[in-house]
C-alpha positions in Angstrom: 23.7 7.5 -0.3 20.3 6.3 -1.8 19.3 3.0 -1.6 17.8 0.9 -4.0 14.4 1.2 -1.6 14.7 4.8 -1.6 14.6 5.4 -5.3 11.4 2.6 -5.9 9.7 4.7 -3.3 11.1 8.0 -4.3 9.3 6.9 -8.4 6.4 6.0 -7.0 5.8 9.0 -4.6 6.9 10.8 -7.5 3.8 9.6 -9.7 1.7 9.8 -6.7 2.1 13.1 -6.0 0.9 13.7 -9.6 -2.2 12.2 -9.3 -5.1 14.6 -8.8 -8.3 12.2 -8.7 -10.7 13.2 -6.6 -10.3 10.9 -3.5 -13.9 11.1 -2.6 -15.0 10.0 -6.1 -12.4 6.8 -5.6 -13.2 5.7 -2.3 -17.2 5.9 -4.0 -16.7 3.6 -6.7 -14.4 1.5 -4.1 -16.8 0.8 -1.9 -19.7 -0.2 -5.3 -17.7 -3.0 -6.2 -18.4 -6.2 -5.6 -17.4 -8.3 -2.8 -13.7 -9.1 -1.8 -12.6 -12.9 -1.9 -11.1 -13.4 1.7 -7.8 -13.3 1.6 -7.1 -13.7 5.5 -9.5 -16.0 5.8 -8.5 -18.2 3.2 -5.3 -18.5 5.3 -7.1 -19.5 8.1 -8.4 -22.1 6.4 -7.5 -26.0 6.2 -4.6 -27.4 8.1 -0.6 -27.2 8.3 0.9 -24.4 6.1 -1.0 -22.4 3.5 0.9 -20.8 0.6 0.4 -17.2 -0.9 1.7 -18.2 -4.5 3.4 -15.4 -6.6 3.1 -14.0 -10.3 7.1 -12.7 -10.5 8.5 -11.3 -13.5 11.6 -10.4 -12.3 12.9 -9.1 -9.1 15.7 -6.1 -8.5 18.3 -8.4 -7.1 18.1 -11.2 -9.4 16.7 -10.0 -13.1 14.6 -11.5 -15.3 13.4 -14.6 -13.8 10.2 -15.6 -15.6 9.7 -12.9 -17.7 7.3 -14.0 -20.5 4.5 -16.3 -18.0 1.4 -16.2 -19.0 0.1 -15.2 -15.6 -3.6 -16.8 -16.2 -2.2 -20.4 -16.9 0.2 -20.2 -13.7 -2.7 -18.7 -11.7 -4.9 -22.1 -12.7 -1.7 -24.3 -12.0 -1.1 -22.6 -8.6 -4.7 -23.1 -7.8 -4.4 -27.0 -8.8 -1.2 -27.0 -6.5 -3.2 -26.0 -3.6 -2.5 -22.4 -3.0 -4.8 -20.2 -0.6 -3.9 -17.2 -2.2 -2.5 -15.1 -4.5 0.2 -12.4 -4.8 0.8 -10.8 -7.9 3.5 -8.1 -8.5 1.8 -4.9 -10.0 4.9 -2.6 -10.2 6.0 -2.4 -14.1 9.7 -0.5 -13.6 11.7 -2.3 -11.4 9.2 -5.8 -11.5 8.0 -6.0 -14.2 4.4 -6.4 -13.2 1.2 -4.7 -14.0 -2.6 -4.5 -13.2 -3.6 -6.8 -16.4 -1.1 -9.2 -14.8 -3.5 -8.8 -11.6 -6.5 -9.1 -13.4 -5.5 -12.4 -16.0 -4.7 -14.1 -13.1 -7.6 -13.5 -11.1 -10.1 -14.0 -13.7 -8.1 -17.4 -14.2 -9.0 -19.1 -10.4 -11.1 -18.8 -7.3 -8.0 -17.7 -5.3 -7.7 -14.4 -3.5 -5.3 -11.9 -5.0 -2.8 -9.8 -2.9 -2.0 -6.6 -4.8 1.6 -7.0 -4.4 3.2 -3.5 -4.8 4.5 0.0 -3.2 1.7 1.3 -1.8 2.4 5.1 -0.6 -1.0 7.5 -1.6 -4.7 6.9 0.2 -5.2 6.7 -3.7 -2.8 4.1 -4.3 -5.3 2.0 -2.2 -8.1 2.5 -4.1 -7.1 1.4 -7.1 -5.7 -1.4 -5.4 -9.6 -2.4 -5.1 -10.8 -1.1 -8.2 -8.4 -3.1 -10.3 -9.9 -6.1 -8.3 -7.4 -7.0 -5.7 -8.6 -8.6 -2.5 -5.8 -7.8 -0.3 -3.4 -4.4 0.0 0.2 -4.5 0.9 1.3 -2.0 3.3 5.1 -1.7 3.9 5.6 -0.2 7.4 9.2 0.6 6.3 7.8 2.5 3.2 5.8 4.6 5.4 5.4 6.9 8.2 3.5 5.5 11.1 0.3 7.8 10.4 0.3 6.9 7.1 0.6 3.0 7.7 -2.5 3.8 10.0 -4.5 6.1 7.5 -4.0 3.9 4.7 -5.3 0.7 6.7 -8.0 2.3 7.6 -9.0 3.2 4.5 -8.3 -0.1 3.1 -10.6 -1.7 5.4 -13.2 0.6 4.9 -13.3 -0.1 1.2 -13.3 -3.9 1.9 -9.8 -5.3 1.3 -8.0 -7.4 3.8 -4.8 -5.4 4.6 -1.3 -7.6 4.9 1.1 -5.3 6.6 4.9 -5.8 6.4 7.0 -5.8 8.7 11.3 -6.6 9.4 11.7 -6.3 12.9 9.9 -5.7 16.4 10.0 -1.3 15.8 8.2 -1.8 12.8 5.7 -4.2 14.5 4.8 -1.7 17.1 3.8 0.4 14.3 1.6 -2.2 12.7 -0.2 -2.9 15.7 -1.1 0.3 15.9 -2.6 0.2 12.9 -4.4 -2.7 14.2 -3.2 -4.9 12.2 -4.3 -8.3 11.9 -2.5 -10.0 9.2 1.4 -9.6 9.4 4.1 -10.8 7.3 7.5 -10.7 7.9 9.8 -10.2 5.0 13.5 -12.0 5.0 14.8 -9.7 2.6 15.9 -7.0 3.5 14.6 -3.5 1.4 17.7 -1.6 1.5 20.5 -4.7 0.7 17.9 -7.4 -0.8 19.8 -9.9 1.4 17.9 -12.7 2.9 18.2 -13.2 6.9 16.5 -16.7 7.7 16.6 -15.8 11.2 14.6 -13.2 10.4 11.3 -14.6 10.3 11.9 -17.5 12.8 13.0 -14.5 15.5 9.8 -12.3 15.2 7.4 -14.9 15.1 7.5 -15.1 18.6 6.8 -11.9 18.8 3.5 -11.2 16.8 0.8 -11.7 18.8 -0.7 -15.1 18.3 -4.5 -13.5 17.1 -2.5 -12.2 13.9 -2.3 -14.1 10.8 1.1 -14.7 10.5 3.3 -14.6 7.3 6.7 -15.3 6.1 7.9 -13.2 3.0 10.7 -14.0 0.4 13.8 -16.5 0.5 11.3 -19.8 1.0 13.9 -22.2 -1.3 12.2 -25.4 -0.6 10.1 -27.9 2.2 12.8 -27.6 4.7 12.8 -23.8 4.7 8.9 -23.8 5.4 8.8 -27.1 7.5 10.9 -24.2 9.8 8.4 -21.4 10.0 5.6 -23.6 10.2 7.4 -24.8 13.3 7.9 -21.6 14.0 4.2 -20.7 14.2 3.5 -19.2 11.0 0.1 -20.1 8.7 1.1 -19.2 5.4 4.3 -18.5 3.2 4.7 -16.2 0.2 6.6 -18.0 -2.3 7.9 -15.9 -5.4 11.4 -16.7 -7.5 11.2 -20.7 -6.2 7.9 -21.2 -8.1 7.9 -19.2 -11.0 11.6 -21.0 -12.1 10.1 -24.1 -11.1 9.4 -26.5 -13.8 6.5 -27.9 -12.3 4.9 -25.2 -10.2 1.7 -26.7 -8.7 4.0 -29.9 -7.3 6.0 -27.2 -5.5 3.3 -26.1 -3.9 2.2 -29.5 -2.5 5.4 -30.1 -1.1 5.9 -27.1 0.7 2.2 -27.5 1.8 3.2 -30.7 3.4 6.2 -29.2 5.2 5.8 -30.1 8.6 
């Protein structure tokens, strides 16, 4: 039986395998735009936790959740709240997203922007830099091990930081031999959209401490980050709890100060 995973990635390699661009000409124009913010390094920066703040429309599991946002004020307020980065959903079927969403909200701060989508075509990466993202997501359960490879390489080639997901310790094998430097560990899990909080606080002691670490999804509130910041994480990406929030950028300060 098909899980709700399997037909995201079956769509999307479904329009992939449609798209006949020549890679040569995309990776070209790639590499002729201008500098990438820093994503990774902007979670290096500063002390205690950083936050990668999300533009959500909706979500599979839970609906509409902020559907109408105007994603270039809550880029500006999430920049005020004292967010390192960016994530903003660009899948439009099952999130709602889209690349304007991308672009409004960059154009709106100084923050790095995570293209936050299914990422499964070499070309899929490319336009995750000509749209203006800063960082790729890579989903090592969404791919095969060559691929997750390939497509880093590629993605750091063209100048974009690469944050590569992972669940458990099989799929961290495979990211590191990608050589992956910037790791997040999602809670949910792709194939129920459950959230495991032992997850997260399990496999960080497992990453190797010269990675960026990340924890993904299911961060409800200051006691849930105070955890994995204990845990030895740098940043959290926070979705669904700030775009319901009424008062996004105060969010942000107290999970910031989560200790």
């Amino acid at each position: 039986m098909a899980t709700y995973l399997d037909k995201i990635l079956a769509r999307h390699r479904e329009v992939a395998a449609l798209d006949d661009r020549p890679l040569d000409d995309l990776i070209e124009l790639a590499r002729a735009m201008p500098p990438a913010r820093g994503f990774a390094a902007a979670l290096r920066t500063g002390d205690g936790l950083q936050v990668i703040s999300e533009i959500k429309r909706r979500s599979p599991s839970k609906g509409d959740l902020n559907i109408g946002l105007d994603p270039a004020e809550w880029a500006a307020s999430y920049e005020r709240g004292g967010a390192a980065c960016l994530s903003v959903l660009t899948d439009v079927e099952h999130f709602g997203g889209s690349v304007a969403d991308l672009q409004a909200s960059r154009a709106a701060c100084s923050l790095p922007v995570l293209r936050k989508d299914f990422t499964v075509s070499v070309r899929d990466v490319c336009d995750a830099r000509l749209m203006g993202a800063d960082c790729v997501l890579l989903i090592a359960a969404a791919l095969d091990p060559d691929e997750l490879v390939e497509f880093h390489a590629l993605a750091t080639s063209i100048g974009l930081d690469v944050l590569v997901e992972i669940h458990d310790e099989h799929e961290l094998v495979a990211a590191l031999s990608a050589d992956a430097t910037l790791i997040g560990v999602n809670q949910r899990d792709l194939v129920t959209f459950q959230v495991d909080h032992e997850r997260a606080l399990r496999m960080a002691g497992v990453i190797p401490d010269h990675a960026v670490k990340v924890a993904e999804s299911g961060v409800r509130g200051a006691e849930d980050a105070a955890a994995l910041y204990a845990a030895g994480y740098h940043a959290v990406l926070v979705g669904e709890t700030l775009v319901t929030s009424g008062d996004p950028a105060a969010t942000i300060g107290l999970l910031r100060g989560a200790r």
